[in-house]
N, C-alpha and C positions, 0 to 999 in steps of 0.2 A: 474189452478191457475190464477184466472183473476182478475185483478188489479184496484182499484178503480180510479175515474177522480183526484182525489187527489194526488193518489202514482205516476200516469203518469208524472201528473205535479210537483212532485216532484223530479223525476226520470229525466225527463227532466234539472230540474232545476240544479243536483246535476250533470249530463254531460255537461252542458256548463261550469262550474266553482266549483271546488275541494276544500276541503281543511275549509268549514263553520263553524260557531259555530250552533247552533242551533237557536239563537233569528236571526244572519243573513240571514240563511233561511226564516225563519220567515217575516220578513221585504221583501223581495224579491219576496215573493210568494204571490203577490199583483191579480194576476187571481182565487183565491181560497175564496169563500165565508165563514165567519167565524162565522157571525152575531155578535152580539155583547161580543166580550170577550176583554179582556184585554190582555198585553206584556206576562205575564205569564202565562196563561191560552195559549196562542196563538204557545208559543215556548214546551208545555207541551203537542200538539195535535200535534204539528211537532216531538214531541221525538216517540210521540207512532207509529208515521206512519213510524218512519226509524227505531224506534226497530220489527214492523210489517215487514220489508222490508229484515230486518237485520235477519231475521230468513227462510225467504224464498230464502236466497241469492244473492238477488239484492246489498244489499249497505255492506261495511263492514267500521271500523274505520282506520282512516289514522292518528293517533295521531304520530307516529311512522316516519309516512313517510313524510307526511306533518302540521308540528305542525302551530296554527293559531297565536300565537304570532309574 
């Protein structure tokens, strides 16, 4: 199971600070080359890599434990 330079630094990014919506990540994962897409094209390739993540066991939802409101 080896993880791409994106899920690392994704993984990374979700251990220093808990609790994101999805466009936050987004906006914060400024080391990550995108090429030219858009805010929602951008937070729509951040969902597929935490639902990629979300299935291999690394990340799970904190809506419960920690709501973003």
């Amino acid at each position: 199971m080896t993880l791409t330079k994106h899920e690392r630094a994704l993984l990374n990014l979700l251990d220093s600070h808990g609790g994101c919506t999805t466009q936050n990540i987004s906006a914060r994962m400024t080391d990550v080359s995108y090429g030219r897409t858009n805010r929602r094209l951008r937070s729509a390739l951040i969902r597929a890599w935490l639902m990629a993540l979300k299935r291999q066991g690394f990340v799970r939802y904190l809506d419960d434990q920690k709501p973003v409101c």
